[in-house]
C-alpha positions as CSV (number, residue, x, y, z in Angstrom):
1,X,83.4,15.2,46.1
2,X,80.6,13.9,48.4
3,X,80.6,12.2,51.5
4,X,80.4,8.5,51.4
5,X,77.3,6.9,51.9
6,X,75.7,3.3,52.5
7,X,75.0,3.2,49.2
8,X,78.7,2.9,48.4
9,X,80.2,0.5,51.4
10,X,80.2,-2.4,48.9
11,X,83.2,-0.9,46.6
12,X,84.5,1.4,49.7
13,X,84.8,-2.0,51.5
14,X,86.3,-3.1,48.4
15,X,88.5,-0.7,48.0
16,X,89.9,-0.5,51.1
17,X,90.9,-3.8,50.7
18,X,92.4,-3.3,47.2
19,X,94.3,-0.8,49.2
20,X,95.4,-2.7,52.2
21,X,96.7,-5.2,49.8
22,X,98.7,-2.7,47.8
23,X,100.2,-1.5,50.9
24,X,100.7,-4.3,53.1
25,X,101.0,-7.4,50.8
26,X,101.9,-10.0,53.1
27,X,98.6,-9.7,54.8
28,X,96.0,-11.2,53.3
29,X,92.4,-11.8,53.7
30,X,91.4,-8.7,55.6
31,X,87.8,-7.4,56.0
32,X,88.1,-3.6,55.7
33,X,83.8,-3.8,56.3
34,X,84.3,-2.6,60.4
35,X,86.7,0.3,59.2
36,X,84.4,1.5,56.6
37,X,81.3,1.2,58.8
38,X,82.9,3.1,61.3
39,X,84.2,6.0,59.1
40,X,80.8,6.1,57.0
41,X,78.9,6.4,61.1
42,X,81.5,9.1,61.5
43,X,81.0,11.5,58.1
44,X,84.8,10.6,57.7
45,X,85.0,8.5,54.3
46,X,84.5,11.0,51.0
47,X,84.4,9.9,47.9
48,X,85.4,11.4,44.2
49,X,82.7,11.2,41.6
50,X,82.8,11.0,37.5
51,X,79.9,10.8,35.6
52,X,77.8,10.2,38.7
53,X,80.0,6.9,39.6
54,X,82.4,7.2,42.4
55,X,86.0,6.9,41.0
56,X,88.4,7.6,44.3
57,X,88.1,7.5,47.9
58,X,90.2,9.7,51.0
59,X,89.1,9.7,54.2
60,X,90.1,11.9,56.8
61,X,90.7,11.5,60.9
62,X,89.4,13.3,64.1
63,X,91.6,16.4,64.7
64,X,94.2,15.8,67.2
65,X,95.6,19.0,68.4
66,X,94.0,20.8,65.5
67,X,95.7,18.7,62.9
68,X,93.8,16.3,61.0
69,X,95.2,13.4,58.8
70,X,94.2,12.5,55.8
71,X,94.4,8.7,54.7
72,X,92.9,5.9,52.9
73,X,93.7,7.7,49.4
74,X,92.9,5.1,47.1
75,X,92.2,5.2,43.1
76,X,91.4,1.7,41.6
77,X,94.0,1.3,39.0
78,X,92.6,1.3,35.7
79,X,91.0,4.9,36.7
80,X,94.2,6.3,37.9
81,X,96.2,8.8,36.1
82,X,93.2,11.3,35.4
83,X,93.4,12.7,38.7
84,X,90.6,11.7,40.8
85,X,93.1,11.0,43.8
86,X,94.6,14.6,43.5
87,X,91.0,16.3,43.3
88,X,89.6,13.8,46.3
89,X,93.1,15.1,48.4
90,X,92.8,18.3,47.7
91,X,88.9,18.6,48.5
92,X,89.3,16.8,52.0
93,X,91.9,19.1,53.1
94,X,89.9,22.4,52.1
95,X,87.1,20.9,53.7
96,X,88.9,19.8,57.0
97,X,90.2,23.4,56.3
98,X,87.3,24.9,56.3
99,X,85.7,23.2,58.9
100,X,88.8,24.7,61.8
101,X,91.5,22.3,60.9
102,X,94.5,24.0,62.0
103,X,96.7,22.4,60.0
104,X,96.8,19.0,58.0
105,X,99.2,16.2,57.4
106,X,99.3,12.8,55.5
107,X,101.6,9.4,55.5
108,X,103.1,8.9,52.4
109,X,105.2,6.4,50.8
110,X,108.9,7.6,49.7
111,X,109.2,5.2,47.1
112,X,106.0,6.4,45.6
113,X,107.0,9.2,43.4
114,X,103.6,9.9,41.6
115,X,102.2,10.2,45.3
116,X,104.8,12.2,46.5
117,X,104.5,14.8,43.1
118,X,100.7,15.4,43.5
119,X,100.5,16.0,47.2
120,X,103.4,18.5,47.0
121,X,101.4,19.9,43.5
122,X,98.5,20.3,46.2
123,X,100.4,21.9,49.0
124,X,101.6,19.4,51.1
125,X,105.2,19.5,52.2
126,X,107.8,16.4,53.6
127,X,109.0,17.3,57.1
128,X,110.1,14.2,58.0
129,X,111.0,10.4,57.1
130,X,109.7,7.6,59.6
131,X,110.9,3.7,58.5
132,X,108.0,0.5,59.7
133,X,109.0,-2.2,61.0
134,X,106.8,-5.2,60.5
135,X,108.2,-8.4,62.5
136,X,106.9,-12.1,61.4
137,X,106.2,-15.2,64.0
């Protein structure tokens, strides 16, 4: 794992979108370029490399009250299931770890059980079940 650079915001910022459209189909036509610029100014955007080609993406918030989320876990999917996501999890949360994180915590999707598997394989744990609401004009 390495810290994402400028040399990557093209398929970070492509990525995130793939991501935002996963999670939240009925928006379309985002521009995840602001969010990525801002966590790539911040150190905040890591990425998983494979034969020197970056493969998955995590990135990970400011600590707020010594926990620190991590988020934007995102494998393109004809790389996943060799466990890039897993291994970029894991790393940000030893690394957050390491660096005085008291404790850390991540959103994740009930109805995802692959998701759910690997961050319990890694050590995280459910402690509780939150529903969103998304309302329509």
């Amino acid at each position: 794992m390495r810290a994402g650079s400028e040399a990557d915001r093209d398929v970070l910022v492509s990525w995130t979108n793939g991501l935002h459209r996963e999670a939240v189909p009925t928006e379309s036509n985002t521009d995840s370029t602001p969010m990525v610029d801002t966590l790539l100014g911040a150190g905040q955007l890591f990425v998983w490399v494979a034969g020197g080609v970056p493969v998955s993406m995590a990135a990970v918030g400011e600590p707020a009250a010594g926990v620190v989320r991590v988020r934007m876990v995102y494998t393109p999917g004809e790389l996943r299931g060799r466990g890039y996501g897993s291994a970029v999890v894991a790393s940000v949360s030893r690394l957050s770890l390491d660096r005085g994180a008291a404790a850390m915590m991540l959103a994740a999707d009930v109805g995802n059980p692959v998701a759910n598997r690997i961050y319990r394989r890694i050590g995280y744990r459910p402690v509780s079940e939150g529903r969103v609401w998304m309302f329509t004009r």
